[in-house]
C-alpha positions in Angstrom: 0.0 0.0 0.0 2.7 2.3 0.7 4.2 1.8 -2.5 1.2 2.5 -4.1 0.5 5.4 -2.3 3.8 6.7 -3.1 3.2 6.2 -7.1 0.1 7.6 -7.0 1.5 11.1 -5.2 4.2 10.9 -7.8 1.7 10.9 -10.9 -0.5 13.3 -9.1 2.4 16.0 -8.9 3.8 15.4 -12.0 0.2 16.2 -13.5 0.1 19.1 -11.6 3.0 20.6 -12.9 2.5 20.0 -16.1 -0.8 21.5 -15.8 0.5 24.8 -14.2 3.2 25.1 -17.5 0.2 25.9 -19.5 -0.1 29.3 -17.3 3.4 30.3 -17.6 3.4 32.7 -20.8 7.3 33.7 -20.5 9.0 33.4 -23.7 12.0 31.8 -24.3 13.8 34.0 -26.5 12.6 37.9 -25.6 11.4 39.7 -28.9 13.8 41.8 -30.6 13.2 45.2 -30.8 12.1 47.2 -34.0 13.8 50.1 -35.2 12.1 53.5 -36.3 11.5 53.7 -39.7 13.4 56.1 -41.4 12.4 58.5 -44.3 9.1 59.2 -43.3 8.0 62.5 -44.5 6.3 64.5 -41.3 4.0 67.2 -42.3 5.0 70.5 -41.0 2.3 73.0 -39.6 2.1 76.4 -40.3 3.1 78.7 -37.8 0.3 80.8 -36.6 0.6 84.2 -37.9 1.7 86.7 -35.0 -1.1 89.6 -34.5 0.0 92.8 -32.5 -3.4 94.0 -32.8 -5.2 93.7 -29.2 -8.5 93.9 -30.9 -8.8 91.0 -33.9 -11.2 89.0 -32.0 -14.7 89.9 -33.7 -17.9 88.1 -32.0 -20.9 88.3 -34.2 -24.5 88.4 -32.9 -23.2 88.3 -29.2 -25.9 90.7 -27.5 -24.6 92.8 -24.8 -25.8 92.3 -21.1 -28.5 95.3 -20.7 -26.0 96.2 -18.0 -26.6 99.6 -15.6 -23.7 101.5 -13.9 -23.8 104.2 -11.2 -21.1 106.4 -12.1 -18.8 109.1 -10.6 -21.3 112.0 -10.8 -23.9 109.8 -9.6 -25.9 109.4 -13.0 -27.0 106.2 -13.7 -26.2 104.8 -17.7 -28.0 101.7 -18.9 -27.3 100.3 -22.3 -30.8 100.3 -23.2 -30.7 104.2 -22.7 -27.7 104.2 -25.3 -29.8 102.8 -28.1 -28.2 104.3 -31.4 -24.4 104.9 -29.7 -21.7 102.6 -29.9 -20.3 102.1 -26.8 -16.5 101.4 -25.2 -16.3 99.6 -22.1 -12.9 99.2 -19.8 -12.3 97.2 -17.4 -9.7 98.0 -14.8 -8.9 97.1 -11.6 -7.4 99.9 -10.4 -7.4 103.1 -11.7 -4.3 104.5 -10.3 -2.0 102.0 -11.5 -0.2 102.9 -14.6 -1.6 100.3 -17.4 -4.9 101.9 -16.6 -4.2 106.0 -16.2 -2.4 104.9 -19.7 -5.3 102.7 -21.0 -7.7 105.6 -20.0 -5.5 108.5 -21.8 -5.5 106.6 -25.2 -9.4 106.6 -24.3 -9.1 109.8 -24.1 -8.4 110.4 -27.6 -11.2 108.1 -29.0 -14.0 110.5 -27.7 -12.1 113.7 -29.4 -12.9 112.4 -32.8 -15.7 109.3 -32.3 -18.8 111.9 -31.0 -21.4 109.5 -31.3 -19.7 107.1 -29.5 -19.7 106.5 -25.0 -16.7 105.4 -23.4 -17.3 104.0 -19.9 -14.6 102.9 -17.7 -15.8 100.4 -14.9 -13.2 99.6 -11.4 -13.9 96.0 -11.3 -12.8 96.2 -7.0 -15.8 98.8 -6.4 -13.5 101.9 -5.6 -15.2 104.4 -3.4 -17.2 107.3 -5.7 -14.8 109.9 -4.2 -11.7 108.3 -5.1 -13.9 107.9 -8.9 -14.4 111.8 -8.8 -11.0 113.2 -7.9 -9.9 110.3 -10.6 -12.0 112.2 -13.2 -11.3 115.5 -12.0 -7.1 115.3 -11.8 -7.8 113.4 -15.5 -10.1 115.8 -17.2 -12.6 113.4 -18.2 -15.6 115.5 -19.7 -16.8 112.6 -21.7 -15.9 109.5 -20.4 -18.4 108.1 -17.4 -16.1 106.2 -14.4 -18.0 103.6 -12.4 -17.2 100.8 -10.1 -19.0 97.4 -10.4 -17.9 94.2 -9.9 -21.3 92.7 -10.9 -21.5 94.6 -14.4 -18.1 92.6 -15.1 -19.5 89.5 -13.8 -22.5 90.2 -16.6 -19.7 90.4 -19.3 -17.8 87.5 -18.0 -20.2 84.8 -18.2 -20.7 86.0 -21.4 -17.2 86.3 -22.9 -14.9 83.8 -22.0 -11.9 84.1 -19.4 -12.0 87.9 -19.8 -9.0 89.6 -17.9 -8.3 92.6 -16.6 -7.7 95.2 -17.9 -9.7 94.5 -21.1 -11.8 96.4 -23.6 -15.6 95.9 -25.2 -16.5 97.4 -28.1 -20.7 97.3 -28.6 -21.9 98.3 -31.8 -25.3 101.0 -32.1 -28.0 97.9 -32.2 -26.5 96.5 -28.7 -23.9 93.6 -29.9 -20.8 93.2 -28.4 -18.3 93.3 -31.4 -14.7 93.3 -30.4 -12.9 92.8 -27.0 -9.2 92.9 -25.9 -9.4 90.2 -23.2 -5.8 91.3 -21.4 -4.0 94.7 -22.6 -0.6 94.7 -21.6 2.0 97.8 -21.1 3.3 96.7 -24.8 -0.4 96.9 -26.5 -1.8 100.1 -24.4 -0.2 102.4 -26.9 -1.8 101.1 -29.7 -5.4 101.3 -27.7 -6.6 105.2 -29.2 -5.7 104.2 -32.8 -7.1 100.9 -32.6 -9.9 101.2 -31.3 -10.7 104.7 -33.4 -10.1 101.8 -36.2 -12.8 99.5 -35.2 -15.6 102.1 -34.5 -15.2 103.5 -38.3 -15.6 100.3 -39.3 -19.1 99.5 -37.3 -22.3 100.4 -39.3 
């Protein structure tokens, strides 16, 4: 019986191993490896054609946000009550800093030859009115309306995407929103007056 036993635990085993080979994928020789093909033409893309215009992003039939602003002098301005104007809207967050007492001069010199045409610039941190007043006093700003709301620029953003500060909107007379500058830049302010003179001509 032992010897018996014995066999059978021998063939049992033996079985078992050569059962378990079938789950043992290694290969015997590893694969060898393939080499890149050479001479294969790769297309070439074209470069994307540099723009130092801050303004060539046109949005048609985007309607403006019937937006309403309190401004320095306390008069209220709603785009509905500009029907027939185009309008300039900036967006700064503080108008003391530099990019935006430079952004506002080159505004400056859109309402000297655009006359049916309001600029309004709006202090996206809600400056005090006073600070807004001696702003437009020290700057001379007959024609351009100063304001500070943060929810006016929360109107525009959900409408335009990832809009910085400070940026520019440009609505046409029938209420669209036409062109934007999403981020000017000390490099690009300069170019702001001429630019943006540019773009209203061109607006029916």
């Amino acid at each position: 019986m032992g010897i018996v036993r014995l066999v059978t635990l021998i063939l049992l085993f033996s079985f078992a191993t050569a059962q378990a080979d079938w789950y043992i994928l290694i290969p015997k020789h590893l694969p060898k490896k393939k080499e890149m093909p050479k001479n294969v033409p790769v297309p070439k893309i074209a470069p994307k054609k540099k723009n130092m215009k801050p303004y060539k992003v046109e949005i048609h039939k985007l309607l403006s946000p019937d937006f309403t602003v309190r401004t320095a002098t306390l008069n209220k301005i709603s785009l509905s009550n500009l029907n027939g104007k185009k309008v300039v809207i900036a967006f700064v967050s503080n108008i003391y800093s530099p990019i935006s007492e430079s952004l506002i001069y080159q505004l400056k010199q859109v309402v000297r030859k655009e006359k049916d045409t309001e600029v309004i610039v709006i202090d996206v941190n809600d400056a005090d009115f006073a600070v807004l007043k001696r702003f437009k006093k020290e700057m001379k700003l007959e024609r351009i309306h100063l304001a500070a709301d943060s929810y006016v620029y929360k109107q525009f953003k959900n409408k335009l995407d990832k809009l910085e500060v400070p940026s520019l909107v440009i609505i046409d007379r029938y209420g669209f929103i036409r062109y934007l500058a999403k981020g000017i830049n000390s490099s690009s302010v300069n170019l702001v007056g001429k630019e943006v003179v540019s773009i209203l001509n061109s607006l029916a």
